[in-house]
N, C-alpha and C positions, 0 to 999 in steps of 0.2 A: 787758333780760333776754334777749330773742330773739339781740338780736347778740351776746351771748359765748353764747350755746347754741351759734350756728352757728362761733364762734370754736372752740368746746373742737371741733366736729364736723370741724371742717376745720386742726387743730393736730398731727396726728401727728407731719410730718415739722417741724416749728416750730422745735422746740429743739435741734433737729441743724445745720439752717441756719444759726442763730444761730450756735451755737457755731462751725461751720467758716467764717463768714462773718469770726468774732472772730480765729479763729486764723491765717485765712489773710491779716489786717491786721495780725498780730502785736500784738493788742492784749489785753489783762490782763480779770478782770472788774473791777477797779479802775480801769482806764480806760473802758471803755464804759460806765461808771455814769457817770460825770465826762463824759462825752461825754451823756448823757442829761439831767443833773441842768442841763448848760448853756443846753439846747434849751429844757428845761420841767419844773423842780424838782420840779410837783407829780405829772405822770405818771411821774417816771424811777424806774426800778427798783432797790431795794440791790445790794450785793451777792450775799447770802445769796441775794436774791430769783431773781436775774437766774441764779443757777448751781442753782435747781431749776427755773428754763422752762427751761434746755439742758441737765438730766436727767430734762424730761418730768415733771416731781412736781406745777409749777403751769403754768394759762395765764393768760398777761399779760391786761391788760384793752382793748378795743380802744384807747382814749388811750395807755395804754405802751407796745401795740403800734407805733401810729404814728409814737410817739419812734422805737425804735427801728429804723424803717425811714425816717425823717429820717437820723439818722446813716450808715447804708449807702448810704443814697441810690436805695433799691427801693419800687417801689409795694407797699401793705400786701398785696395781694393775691397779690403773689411769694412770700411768706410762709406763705398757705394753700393754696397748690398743694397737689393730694392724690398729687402726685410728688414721689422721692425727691429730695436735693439734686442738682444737675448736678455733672458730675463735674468743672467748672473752675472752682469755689468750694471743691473739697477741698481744706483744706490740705495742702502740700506736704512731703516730711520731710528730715531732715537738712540740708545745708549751704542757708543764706538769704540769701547775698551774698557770699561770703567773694571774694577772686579765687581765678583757678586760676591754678596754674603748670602745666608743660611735665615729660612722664609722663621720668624718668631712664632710659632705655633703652640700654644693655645694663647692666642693675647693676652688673657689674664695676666698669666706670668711672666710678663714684661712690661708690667706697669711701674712708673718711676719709683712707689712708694717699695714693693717689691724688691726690683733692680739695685736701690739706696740700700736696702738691708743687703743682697744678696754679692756683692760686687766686693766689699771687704773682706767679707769671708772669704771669698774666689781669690783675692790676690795673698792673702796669706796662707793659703792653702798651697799655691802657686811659687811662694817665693819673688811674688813681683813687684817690686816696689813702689809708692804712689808715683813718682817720676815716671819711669818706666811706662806706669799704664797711660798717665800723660798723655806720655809720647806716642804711643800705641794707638790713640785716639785720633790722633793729631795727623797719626799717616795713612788711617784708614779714614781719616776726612778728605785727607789731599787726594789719593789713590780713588775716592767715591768719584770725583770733580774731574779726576783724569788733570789734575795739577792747573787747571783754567779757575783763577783768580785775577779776573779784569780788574778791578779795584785797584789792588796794589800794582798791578803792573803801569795804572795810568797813573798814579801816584809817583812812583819810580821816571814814567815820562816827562810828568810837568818838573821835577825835582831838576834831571840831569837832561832835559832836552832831547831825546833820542839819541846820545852822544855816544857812537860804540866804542872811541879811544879816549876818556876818559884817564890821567893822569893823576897819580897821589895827591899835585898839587893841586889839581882839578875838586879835589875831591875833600881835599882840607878848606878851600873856600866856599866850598858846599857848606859843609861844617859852621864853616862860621858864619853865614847867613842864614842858617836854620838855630845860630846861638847858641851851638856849641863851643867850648872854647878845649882849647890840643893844648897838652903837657906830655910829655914824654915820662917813663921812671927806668931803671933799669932792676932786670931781675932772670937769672940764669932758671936753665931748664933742674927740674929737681925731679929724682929717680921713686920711680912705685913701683910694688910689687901687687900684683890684680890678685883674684882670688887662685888662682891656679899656680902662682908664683911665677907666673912673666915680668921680667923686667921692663915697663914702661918709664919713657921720658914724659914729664907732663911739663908743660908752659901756657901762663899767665901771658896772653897777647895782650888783650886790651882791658878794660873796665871803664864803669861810668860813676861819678861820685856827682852824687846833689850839690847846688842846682844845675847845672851844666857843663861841669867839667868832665869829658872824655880823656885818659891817661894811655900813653900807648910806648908800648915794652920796646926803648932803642932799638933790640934783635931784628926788628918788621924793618929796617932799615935795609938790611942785608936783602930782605925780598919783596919787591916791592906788589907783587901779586898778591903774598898775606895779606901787607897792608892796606890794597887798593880794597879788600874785601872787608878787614877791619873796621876802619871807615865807614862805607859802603852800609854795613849792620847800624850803628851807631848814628847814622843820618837816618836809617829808616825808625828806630826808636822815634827820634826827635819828629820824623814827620808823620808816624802816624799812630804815636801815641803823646805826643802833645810832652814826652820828660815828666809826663805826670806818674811819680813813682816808681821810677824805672832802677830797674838791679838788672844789670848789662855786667858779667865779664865773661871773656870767650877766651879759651884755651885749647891747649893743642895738645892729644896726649891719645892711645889706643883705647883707654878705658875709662874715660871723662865721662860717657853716661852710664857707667854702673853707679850703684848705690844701694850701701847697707838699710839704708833707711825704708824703712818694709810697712813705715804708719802707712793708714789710709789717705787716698790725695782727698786736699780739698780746694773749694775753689781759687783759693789763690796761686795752688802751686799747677794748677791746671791752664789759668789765665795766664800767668808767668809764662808756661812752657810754649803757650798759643802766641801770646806777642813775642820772643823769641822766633820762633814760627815765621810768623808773618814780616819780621822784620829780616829775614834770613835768605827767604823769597824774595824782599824788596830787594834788597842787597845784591842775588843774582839779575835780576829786572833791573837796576840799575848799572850795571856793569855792562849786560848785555839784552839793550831792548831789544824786543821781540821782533820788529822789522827789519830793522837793518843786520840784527842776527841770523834771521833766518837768511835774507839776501845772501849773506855771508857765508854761510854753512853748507847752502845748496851750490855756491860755487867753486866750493872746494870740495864736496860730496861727503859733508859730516865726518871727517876726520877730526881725532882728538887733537891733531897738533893743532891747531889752529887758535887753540889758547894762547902760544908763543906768539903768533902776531898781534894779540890782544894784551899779552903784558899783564894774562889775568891767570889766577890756577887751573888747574886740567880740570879737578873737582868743580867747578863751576862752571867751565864751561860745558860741563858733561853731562850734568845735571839742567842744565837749560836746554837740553839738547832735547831732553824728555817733554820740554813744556813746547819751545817753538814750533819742533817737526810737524807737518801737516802728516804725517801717518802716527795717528796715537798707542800703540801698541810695543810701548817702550817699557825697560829696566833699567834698574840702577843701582850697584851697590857700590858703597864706600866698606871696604875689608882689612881688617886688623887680624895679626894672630894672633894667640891659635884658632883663634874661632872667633869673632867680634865684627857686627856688623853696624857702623858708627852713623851710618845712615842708607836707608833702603827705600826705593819706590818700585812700585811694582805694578803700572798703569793697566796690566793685560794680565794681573792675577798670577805671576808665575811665580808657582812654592821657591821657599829660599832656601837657598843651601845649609842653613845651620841656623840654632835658633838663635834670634837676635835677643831675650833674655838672658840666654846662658848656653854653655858648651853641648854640644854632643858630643855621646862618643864614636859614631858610628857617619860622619860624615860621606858623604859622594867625593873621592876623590877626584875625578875625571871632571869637575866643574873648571870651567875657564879662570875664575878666581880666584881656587886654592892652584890649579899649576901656574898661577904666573906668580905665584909668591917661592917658585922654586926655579922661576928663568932668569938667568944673570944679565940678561937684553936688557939697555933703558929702551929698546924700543917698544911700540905696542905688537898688541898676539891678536889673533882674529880665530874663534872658533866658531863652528856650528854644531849645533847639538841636540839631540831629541830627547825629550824624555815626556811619558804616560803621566796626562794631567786629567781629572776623571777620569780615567779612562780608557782617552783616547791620547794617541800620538803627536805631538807637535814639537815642531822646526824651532829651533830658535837661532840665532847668529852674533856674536857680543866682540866687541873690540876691548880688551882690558890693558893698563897702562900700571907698573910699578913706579912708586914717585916714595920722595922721603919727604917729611912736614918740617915746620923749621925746627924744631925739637928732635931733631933726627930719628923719629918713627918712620919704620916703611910700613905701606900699606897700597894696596890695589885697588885702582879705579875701574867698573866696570860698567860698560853703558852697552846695553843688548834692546834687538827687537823679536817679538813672535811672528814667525814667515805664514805660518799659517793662513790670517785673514788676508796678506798679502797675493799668497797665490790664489785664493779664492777670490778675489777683487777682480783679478786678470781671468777668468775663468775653468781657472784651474779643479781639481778634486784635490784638495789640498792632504785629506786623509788618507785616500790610496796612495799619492805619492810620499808620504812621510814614512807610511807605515811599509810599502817597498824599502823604504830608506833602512828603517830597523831591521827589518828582518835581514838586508844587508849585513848588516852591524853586529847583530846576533850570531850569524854565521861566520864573519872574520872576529872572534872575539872580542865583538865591543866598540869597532868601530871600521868602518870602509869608504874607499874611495866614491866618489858621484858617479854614479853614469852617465855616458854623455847626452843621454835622452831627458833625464831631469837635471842636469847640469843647464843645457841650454833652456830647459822653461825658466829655472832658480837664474838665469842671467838674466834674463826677460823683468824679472821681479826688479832684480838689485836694480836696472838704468831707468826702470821706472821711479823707481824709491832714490836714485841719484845718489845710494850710499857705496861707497866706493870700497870702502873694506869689507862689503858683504861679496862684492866682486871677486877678495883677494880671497875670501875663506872659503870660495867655490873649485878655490885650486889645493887644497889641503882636504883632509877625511872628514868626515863626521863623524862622531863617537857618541855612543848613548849614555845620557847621566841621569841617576837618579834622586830622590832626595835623604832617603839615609837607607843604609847598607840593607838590612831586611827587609827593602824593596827594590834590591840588585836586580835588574834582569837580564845579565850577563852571564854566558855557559862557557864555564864557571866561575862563580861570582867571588867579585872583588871579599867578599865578607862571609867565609862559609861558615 
């Protein structure tokens, strides 16, 4: 009775902190019950409960207290400071990761009439083909939005019901209640040579043939994760583009989006690539809705295996991992060799390791996703890594997965976040510690162990962030990468 006397005495500022400690992790009161109830079912707080301590109505009791300061990772006693919150716990407002582009100055010259003459020029000067630039559009829309496309994702709900195991057969009478009608055909994988002379597998998975026949290549037989995503695309056609005109075939193959074709895009092939797009999105939103996915993720601390209990590809569930997460400051690359990046997001702006129109020659080898195309593990690798983005220094940490498509291509999955606004959340200097971290790194040749002084802050991060192989890559070095050789900052550099 004495210690919640002195709790309610010493609680003013209590449910302020909370609250901005919740907001500033972009986390729900739905998830920090669920982050509570994991700790210690019987002290964690409801809902209800948890959102009158952070309007001051109730105080917690000192055991929910201490949950809740488990989760954050603060002694209970930060909590009853008779000071107000510090002002680098306030949450932040408006934009939470988005990238930035480049301010359009002098407006003139960027008026549409302008930009329409100016843009073919550029891509044929470029070498980039109207596809290409398409696509290019298309991922610097998704990357603007930080991947938050409510529409399709509730589109995707009402279709499959929040349903997160979802079955092929599940999924073919999806199909045929949205009037599509399954045929099977069969047809073997057929060998390409890309421009550099790599030998690719490409395969024809599925296609769509007017008015509503969907045809799907026996091989998806063998895996039923293709399939469940095959599907999956093909229902979102049908529901949210009504089959009105649709040219659906999806294949499998390291260099499926090159293309000779270097005409100017016009609007159809730009709509084309945009419903593809959006039906691609449905597709993962269908497999894995965003509620019961994230539930799922956060209980198992965002490990990529977790696609194996789902019966769905790693590539999709890694990629949904970017849009659920309540911390937005994700990556993603899908990687083919020698150089081929088959799909990229980049929610926190981080330069890519090679250019996704075409080869480099002068690649960052030290990147997590060209060394796991040279580790014989199926299992996953966890790196951490810095490298000078304007400027300044920042932490990154990536989980990358080798896997082979059904067309037996290998290629690397790689799903990373930026630690930076992380330690800065927690109120960390996120720049003196990273840049400690380099100069480390600098002086072992490129890369060094953690200290155990920002070892323990970077642990404080990862249990907050509830990812678990950021935990695992605090016990391996950091190494510094950059993005191409003649901006090595390694003594002596990988590219002299």
């Amino acid at each position: 009775m004495k210690k919640d006397a002195s709790l309610l005495r010493k609680s003013h500022f209590l449910g302020t902190k909370i609250r901005n400690l919740r907001k500033r992790n972009n986390l729900t009161l739905e998830d920090l019950s669920a982050r509570c109830i994991r700790i210690d079912a019987y002290s964690a707080p409801s809902v209800s409960y948890l959102s009158m301590i952070e309007r001051g109505k109730r105080t917690p009791s000192q055991e929910m207290l201490e949950n809740l300061a488990e989760v954050f990772q603060k002694p209970v006693e930060w909590f009853l400071d008779s000071e107000p919150e510090p002002s680098n716990i306030t949450p932040t407002k408006g934009n939470h990761g988005g990238i930035v582009g480049m301010a359009l100055e002098p407006n003139f010259l960027y008026s549409n009439d302008i930009l329409q003459i100016a843009i073919p020029e550029m891509l044929s000067q470029t070498g980039i083909s109207g596809r290409q630039f398409a696509h290019l559009l298309i991922r610097a829309h998704q990357e603007h939005h930080q991947n938050h496309f409510p529409d399709l994702e509730r589109a995707a709900e009402e279709v499959g019901g929040k349903n997160l195991y979802l079955t092929s057969s599940d999924l073919i009478s999806i199909a045929n209640e949205q009037g599509l009608n399954i045929q099977w055909f069969d047809e073997k994988c057929q060998q390409q040579l890309d421009e550099t002379g790599a030998v690719n597998q490409q395969l024809v998975t599925s296609y769509f043939q007017a008015p509503n026949h969907v045809f799907l290549n026996t091989l998806l037989k063998q895996r039923e994760s293709r399939l469940k995503y095959d599907l999956a695309v093909h229902i979102g056609h049908a529901v949210l583009h009504n089959l009105d005109g649709l040219q659906c075939t999806l294949t499998i193959g390291g260099n499926t989006e090159q293309s000779t074709d270097f005409s100017t895009p016009n609007a159809q092939d730009i709509l084309k690539a945009w419903h593809d797009f959006e039906s691609s999105f449905f597709a993962g939103a269908l497999l894995c809705p965003k509620a019961p996915f994230r539930q799922l993720l956060d209980s198992h601390g965002y490990e990529a295996s977790i696609h194996q209990q789902l019966n769905i590809s790693a590539s999709v569930a890694m990629r949904r991992m970017t849009v659920v997460s309540p911390y937005p400051h994700w990556h993603y690359f899908d990687a083919y060799q020698p150089g081929k990046l088959k799909a990229v997001y980049r929610g926190n702006g981080i330069p890519l390791p090679w250019g996704n129109m075409r080869t480099v020659e002068d690649p960052c080898q030290h990147w997590a996703v060209f060394r796991k195309f040279t580790d014989i593990s199926s299992d996953t690798s966890v790196q951490l890594s810095i490298m000078i983005v304007e400027g300044l220094p920042r932490l990154y940490c990536c989980e990358s997965i080798q896997v082979d498509d059904l067309a037996g291509n290998s290629h690397v999955l790689c799903a990373g976040i930026d630690l930076n606004p992380a330690i800065s959340a927690q109120g960390g200097d996120a720049h003196a510690i990273v840049a400690q971290l380099q100069d480390l790194c600098i002086q072992h040749g490129g890369e060094s162990t953690i200290p155990h002084h920002i070892k323990k802050q970077l642990l404080s991060v990862a249990r907050i962030l509830n990812i678990h192989w950021l935990e695992r890559g605090l016990e391996k070095t950091v190494r510094v990468i950059c993005t191409r050789g003649n901006s090595c900052p390694r003594n002596p550099s990988c590219y002299p």
